[in-house]
Structure formats: structure tokens, C-alpha cells
N, C-alpha and C positions, 0 to 999 in steps of 0.2 A: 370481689367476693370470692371467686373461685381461686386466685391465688389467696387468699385469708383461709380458706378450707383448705387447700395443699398444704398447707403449711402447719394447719391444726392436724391433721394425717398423717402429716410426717414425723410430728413431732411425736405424736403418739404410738408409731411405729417405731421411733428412739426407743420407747420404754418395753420394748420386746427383747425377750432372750436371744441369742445368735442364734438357737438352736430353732425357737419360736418363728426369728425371724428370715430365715430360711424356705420353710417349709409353707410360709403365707409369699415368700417372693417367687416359688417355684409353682405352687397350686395359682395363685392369681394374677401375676406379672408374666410367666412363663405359660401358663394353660394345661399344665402337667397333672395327668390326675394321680389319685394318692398312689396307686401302684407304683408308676412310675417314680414318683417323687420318694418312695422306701426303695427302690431299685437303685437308684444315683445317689442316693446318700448310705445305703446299706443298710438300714433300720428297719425295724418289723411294721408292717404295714399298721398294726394298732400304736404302736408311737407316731406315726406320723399324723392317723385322725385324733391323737390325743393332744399333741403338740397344735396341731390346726383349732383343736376346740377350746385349749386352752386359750390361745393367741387371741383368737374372734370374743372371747369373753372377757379378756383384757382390754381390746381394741373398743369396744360396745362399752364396756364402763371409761375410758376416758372419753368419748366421744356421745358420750348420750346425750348433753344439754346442745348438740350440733344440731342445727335445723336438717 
């Protein structure tokens, strides 16, 4: 089961922008928070919580029928 959910995770992380998918692997796989993550990428701190809130409501619509 849990590698069947890795797997539906991941794939729904395929369907993320580069830009999307950046900024969900630095906040959540690295533990970076949004300051730092607009710091290392260079971008204004409101695109990085725009990109993150984009990302997580893309993420949440393919994974919603996910137990």
C-alpha cells in the first residue's frame, strides 16, 4: 500500500511546473522556509507563496479520491 501511494504522489508531482516543482522540493523535502527558498532561487517572496499555493491545489485535486 504505501509503495501504491508513492507512487500516486509521484506521479502527481510529474504534473507540476519546474517552477511549482522546485519550490514544494525546497519547502517540504529540504525544510526551507519561504524566505529562504525566494533567497536561493532569487524570486520575490510572494511568488514563492504563490507558486507553493498554486502547487498544493494542484496536488490536492489529483490526489483527493487518495484515502
Amino acid at each position: 500500500a504505501a509503495a501504491q501511494t508513492d507512487a500516486r504522489v509521484n506521479a502527481a508531482l510529474s504534473n507540476l511546473s519546474e517552477e511549482q516543482m522546485r519550490v514544494v522540493e525546497l519547502s517540504f523535502y529540504r525544510e526551507k522556509a519561504h524566505g529562504e527558498i525566494a533567497e536561493l532561487l532569487q524570486i520575490p517572496l510572494g511568488t514563492v507563496k504563490s507558486r507553493l499555493r498554486l502547487a498544493m491545489g494542484k496536488l490536492r485535486s489529483l490526489l483527493k479520491d487518495m484515502p
